[in-house]
C-alpha positions in Angstrom: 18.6 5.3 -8.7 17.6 8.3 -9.0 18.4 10.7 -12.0 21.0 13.3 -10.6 20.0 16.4 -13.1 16.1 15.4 -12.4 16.7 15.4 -8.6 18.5 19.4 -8.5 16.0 20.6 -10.3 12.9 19.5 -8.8 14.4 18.7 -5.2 11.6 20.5 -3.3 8.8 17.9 -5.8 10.9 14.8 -4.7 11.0 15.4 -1.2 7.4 15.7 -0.6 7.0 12.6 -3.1 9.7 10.5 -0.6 7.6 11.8 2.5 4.7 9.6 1.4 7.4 6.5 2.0 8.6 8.0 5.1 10.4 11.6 6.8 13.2 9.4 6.8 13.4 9.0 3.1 12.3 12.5 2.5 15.2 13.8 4.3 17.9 12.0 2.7 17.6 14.5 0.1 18.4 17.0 2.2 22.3 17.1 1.6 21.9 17.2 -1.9 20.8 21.0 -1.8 23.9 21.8 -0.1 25.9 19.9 -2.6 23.7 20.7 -5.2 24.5 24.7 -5.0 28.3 23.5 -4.8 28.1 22.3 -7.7 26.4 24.8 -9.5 29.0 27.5 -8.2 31.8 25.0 -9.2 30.1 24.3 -12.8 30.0 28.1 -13.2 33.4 28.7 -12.7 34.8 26.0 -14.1 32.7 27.2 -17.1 34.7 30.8 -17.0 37.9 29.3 -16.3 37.4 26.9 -19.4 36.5 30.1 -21.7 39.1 32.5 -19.8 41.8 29.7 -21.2 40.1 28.9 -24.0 40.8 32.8 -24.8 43.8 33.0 -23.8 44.8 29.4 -25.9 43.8 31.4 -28.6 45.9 34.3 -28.0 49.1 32.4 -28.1 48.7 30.6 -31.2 49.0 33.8 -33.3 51.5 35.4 -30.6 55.2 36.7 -31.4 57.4 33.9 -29.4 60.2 36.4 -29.7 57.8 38.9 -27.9 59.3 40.0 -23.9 55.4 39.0 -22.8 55.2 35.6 -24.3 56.7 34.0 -21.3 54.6 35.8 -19.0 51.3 34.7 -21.4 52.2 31.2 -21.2 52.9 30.9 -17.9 49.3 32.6 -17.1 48.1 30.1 -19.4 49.2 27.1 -17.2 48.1 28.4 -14.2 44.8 28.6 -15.7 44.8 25.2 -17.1 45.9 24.2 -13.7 42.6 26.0 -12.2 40.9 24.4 -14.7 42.0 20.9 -14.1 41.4 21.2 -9.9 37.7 22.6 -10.4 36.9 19.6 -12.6 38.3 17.8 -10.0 36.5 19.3 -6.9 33.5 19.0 -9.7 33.9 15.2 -9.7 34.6 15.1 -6.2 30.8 16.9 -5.3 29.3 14.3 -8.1 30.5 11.2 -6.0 29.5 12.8 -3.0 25.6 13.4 -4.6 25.9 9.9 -6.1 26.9 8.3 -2.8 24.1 9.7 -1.3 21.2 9.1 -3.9 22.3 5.4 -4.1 20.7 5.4 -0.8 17.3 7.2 -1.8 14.5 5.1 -2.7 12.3 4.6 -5.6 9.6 7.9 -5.6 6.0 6.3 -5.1 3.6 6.6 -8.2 0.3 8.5 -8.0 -1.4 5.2 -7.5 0.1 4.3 -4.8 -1.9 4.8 -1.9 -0.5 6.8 1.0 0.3 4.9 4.4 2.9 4.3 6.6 3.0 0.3 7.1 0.7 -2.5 5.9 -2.2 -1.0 8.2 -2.7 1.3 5.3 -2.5 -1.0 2.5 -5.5 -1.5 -0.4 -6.9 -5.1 -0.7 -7.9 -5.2 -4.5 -9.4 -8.3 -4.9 -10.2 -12.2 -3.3 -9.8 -15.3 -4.8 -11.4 -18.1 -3.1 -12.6 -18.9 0.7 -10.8 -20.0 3.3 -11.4 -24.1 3.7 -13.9 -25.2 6.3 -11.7 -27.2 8.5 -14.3 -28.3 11.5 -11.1 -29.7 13.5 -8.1 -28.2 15.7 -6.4 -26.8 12.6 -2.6 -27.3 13.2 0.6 -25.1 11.9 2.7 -26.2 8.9 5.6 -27.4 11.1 3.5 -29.7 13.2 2.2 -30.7 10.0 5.6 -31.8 8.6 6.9 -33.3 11.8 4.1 -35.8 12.8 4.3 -36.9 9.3 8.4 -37.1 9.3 8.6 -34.5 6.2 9.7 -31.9 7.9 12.9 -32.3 10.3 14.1 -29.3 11.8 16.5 -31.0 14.4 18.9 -32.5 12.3 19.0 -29.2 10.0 19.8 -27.5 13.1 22.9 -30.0 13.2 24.2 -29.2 10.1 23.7 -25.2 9.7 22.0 -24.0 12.8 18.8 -22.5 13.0 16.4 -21.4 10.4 16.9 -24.1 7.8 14.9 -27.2 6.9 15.4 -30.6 5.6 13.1 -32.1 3.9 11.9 -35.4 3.7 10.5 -38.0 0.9 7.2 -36.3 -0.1 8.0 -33.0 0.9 11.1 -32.6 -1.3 9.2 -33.9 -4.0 6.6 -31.5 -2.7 9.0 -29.1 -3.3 10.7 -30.5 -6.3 6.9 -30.5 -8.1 5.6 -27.2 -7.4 9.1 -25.9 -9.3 8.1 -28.3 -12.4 4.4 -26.8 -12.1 5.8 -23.2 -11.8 8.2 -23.2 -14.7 6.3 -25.2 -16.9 3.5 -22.9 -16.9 5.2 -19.4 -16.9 7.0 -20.8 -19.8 4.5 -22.7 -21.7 1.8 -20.6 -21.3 3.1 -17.0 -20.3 5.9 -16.8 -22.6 8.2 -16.3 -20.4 12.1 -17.8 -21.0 13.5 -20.1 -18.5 17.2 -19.2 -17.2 19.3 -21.0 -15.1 22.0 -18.0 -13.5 24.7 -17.9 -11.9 24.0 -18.2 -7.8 27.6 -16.4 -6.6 27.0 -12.5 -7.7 29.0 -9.6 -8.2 28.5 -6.3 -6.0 28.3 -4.8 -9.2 24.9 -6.8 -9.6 23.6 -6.1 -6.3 24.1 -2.5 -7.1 22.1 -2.5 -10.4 18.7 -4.4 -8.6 19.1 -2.0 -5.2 20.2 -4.7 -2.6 23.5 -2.6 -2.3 24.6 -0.4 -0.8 22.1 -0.3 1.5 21.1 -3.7 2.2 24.0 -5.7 2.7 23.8 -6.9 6.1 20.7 -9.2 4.6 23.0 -11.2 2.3 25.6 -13.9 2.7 29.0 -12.5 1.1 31.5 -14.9 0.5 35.4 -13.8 1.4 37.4 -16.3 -0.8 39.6 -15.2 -3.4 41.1 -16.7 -6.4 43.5 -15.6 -9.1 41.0 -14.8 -11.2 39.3 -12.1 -9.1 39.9 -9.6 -7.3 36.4 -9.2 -6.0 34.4 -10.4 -3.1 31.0 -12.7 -4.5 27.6 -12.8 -2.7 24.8 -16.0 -2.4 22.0 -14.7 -4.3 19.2 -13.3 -2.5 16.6 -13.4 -5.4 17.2 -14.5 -8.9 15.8 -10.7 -9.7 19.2 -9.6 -9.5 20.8 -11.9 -12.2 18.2 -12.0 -13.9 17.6 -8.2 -14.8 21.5 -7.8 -14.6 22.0 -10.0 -17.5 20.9 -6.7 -19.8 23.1 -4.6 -17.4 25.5 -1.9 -19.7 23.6 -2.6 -22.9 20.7 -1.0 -25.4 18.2 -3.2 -26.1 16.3 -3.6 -29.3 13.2 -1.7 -28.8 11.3 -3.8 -31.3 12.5 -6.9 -29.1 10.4 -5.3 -25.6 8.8 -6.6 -23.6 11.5 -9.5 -22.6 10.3 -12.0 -19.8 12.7 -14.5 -18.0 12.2 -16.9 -15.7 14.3 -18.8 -13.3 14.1 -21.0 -10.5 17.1 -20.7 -7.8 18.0 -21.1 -4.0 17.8 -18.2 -2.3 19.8 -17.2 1.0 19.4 -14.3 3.0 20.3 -13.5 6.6 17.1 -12.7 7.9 18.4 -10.7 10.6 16.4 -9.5 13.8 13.5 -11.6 15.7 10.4 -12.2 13.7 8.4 -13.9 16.5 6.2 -17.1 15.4 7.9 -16.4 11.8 11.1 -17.7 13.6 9.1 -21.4 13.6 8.8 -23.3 10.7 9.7 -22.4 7.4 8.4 -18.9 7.0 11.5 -17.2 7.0 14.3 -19.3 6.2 18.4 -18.5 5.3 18.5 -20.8 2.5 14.5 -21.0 0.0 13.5 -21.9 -3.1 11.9 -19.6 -5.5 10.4 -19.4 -8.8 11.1 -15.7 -10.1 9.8 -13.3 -12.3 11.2 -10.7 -14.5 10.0 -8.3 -17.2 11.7 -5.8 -19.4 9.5 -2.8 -20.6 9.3 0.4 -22.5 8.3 3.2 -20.1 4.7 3.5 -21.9 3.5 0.4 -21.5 5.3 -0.6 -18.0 1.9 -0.4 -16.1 0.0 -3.0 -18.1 3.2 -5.7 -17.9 3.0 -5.0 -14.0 -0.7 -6.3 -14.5 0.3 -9.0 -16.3 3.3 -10.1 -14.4 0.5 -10.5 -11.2 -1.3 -11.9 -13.1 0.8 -14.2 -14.1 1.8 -15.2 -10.1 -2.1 -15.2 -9.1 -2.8 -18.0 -12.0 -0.1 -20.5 -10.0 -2.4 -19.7 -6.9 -5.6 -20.2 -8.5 -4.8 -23.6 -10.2 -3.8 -23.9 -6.4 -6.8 -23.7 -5.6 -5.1 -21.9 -2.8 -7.2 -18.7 -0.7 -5.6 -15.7 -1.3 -5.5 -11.6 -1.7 -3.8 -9.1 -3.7 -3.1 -6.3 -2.0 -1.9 -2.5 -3.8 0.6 -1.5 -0.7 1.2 1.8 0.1 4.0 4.1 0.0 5.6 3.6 3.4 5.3 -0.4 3.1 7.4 -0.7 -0.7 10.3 -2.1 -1.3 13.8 -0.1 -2.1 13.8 -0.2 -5.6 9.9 -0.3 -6.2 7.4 2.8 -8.0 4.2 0.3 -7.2 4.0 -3.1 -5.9 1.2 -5.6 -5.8 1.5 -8.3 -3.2 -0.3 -11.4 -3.0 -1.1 -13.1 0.1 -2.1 -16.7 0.5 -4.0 -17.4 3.7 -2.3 -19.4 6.8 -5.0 -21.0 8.8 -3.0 -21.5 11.8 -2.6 -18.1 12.2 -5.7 -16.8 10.9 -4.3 -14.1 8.4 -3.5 -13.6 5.2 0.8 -13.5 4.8 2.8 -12.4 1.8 3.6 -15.2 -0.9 5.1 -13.3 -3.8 5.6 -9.2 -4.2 5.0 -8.1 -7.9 6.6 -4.6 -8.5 7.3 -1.9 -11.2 10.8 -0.6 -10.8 10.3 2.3 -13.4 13.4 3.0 -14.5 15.3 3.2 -11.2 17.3 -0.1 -11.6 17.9 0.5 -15.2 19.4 3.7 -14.2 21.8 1.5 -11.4 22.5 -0.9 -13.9 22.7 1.0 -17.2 20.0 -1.2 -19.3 18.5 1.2 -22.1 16.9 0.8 -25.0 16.4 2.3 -28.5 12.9 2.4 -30.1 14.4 2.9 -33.7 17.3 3.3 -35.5 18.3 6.8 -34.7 16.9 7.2 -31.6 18.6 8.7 -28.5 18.4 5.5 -25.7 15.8 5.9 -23.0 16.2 3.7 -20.0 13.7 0.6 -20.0 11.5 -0.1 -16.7 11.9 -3.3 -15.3 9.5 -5.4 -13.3 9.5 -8.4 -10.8 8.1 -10.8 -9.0 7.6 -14.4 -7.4 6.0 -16.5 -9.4 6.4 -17.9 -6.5 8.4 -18.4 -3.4 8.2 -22.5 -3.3 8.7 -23.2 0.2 5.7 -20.6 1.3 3.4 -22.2 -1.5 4.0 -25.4 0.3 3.2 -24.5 3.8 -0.5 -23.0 2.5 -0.6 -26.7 0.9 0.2 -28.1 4.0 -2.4 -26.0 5.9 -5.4 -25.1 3.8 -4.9 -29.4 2.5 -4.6 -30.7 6.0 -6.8 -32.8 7.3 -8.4 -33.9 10.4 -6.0 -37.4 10.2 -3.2 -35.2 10.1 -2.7 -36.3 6.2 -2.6 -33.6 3.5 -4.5 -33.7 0.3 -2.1 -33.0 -2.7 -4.5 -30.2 -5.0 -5.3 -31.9 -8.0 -2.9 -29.3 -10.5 0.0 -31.0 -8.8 -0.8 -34.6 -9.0 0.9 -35.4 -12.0 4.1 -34.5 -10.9 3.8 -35.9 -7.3 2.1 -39.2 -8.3 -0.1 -39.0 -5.5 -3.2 -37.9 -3.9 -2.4 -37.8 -0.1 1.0 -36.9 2.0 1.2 -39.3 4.5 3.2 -40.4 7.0 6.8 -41.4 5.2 8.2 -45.1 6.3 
């Protein structure tokens, strides 16, 4: 979120940073002028109240009791406590209101994040690879994973409706061995800590990362209640949000920065609206699996860990062997809670395109600010919020429909790339039995 006192006092500067996401966004500051000049009138007397009683507290302490006026002097002192009391009220009240409303504004866009007002405008930095010379009918991931009985939409259809998968022999341990391969080498070899969360959130949570209030009608919120509770839980959407919440309300160790977790966890998200051929398949599923990344930093060194974090999801890619792109989007294409953003996208040759496979973002300090994770450098020193940074490192099921269509071959078998061989303990999907 954004810093209130920051926000008054350089409101015309934001707005024209917001416009780069959108006119939209840029204009959900526009209230806050209003309220922001009711709030300075209100501070200001509320100041002069406070001093007029302050005065007059004074003035009784060393008055005659006895005296005919004492009576009238504290009576005039009440009422002015009572003014007091109802402008630091109506105060409150104006703060709520501005918070309310800038819990709804957007992350402001860095300076290099290009301008643009959808992916049209986005920056491809760099390509790894070539997309695979496939000299036969090349055929989607879902016909893929139906003609060899790995993928089964029907009967998921049976049990939870539409846009869910079950998953077959091979493919589950498709699935089962790119989450071994994932963790093992974020954690072995990029330092990161594995965590396994918790998968039923609070609001509070969903607050800190950005998903609410805005976003709610893209999770799954449960309505059960217990005795021990008096709060409604929702399915996590991303293991981002525990897994930057587990710092939420404390001051970190500055000497400890940066911290890296890890996790992998089902994900579930409504997915509402048509997405067209994405509404085939497993593109854009309820319920996915996903490797995630997360990164704690101090503010002066957040852009190199957004390097590295990419870095870190372009290596899984690369031992891949798997064609793909990062791509620097631009300011009307970024998420919610996001200052920059680096996407990578691994190519689909059924569709002949690139298609996101993991965003990698630097938050700044505007979840920090939601969730109230600070740090100290040294002993002494006033907190500063961190920055915190995420990505997928990556989404599973999406890594394993570019396996099943850069891989495929003319036979309709898939080649298993050679990083993942050890943990599948084979060479070739086939047909299951």
């Amino acid at each position: 979120m954004l810093d209130l006192r920051h926000v008054v006092e350089h409101l015309d500067e934001l707005r024209t940073a917001l416009a780069r996401r959108s006119p939209i966004a840029a204009a959900q500051l526009e209230p806050v002028r209003e309220l922001a000049d009711r709030r300075r009138a209100t501070l200001a007397r509320s100041e002069a109240k406070q001093a007029a009683r302050n005065v007059a507290s004074r003035a009784m302490a060393s008055a005659d009791k006895a005296a005919p006026e004492f009576a009238t002097r504290r009576e005039d002192l009440r009422a002015l406590s009572q003014e007091v009391k109802e402008l630091e009220q109506e105060l409150s009240a104006i703060e709520g209101e501005l918070e309310t409303l800038l819990a709804r504004v957007p992350n402001v866009p860095r300076d290099a994040v290009p301008s643009g007002a959808s992916e049209a405008d986005n920056k491809v930095v760099h390509v790894f690879g070539h997309a695979p010379e496939q000299p036969f009918a090349v055929k989607p991931h879902y016909e893929i994973g139906t003609a060899l009985g790995l993928l089964d939409f029907e009967r998921a259809a049976k049990i939870s409706g539409p846009r869910f998968t079950v998953l077959w022999g091979a493919a589950a341990r498709l699935e089962r061995a790119l989450i071994h391969f994932m963790l093992e080498l974020h954690t072995r070899e990029h330092g990161y800590t594995e965590v396994s969360p918790p998968l039923l959130l609070k609001g509070e949570a969903l607050f800190g990362t950005g998903q609410l209030p805005k976003f709610e009608d893209d999770l799954f919120k449960t309505h059960k209640r217990d005795p021990e509770r008096s709060f409604d839980l929702f399915l996590c959407p991303t293991a981002e949000v525990p897994l930057t919440n587990l710092h939420a309300d404390e001051i970190l160790d500055g000497s400890a920065l940066p911290l890296a977790y890890t996790a992998y966890t089902p994900c579930f998200r409504s997915e509402a609206g048509s997405y067209g051929q994405d509404v085939r398949g497993m593109i854009r599923q309820h319920q996915f699996n996903k490797v995630e990344l997360v990164r704690f930093s101090t503010p002066e060194h957040s852009d190199a860990e957004l390097e590295k974090l990419t870095r870190h999801a372009e290596t899984v890619l690369e031992r891949l062997g798997l064609h793909y792109r990062r791509v620097l989007l631009c300011a009307g294409d970024m998420g919610f809670s996001a200052c920059q953003t680096h996407d990578l996208e691994v190519w689909l040759p059924s569709q002949g395109r690139f298609r996101e496979i993991s965003s990698c973002s630097n938050c700044g300090e505007f979840q920090a600010r939601r969730a109230k994770i600070r740090f100290r450098a040294a002993k002494g020193d006033k907190p500063r919020h961190v920055h915190t940074l995420n990505g997928s490192g990556l989404a599973v099921g999406r890594t394993a429909i570019a396996i099943l269509e850069q891989y495929q071959r003319a036979d309709g078998t898939v080649v298993v790339p050679e990083a993942l061989r050890a943990f599948m303990g084979t060479d070739i999907l086939e047909a299951r039995r």
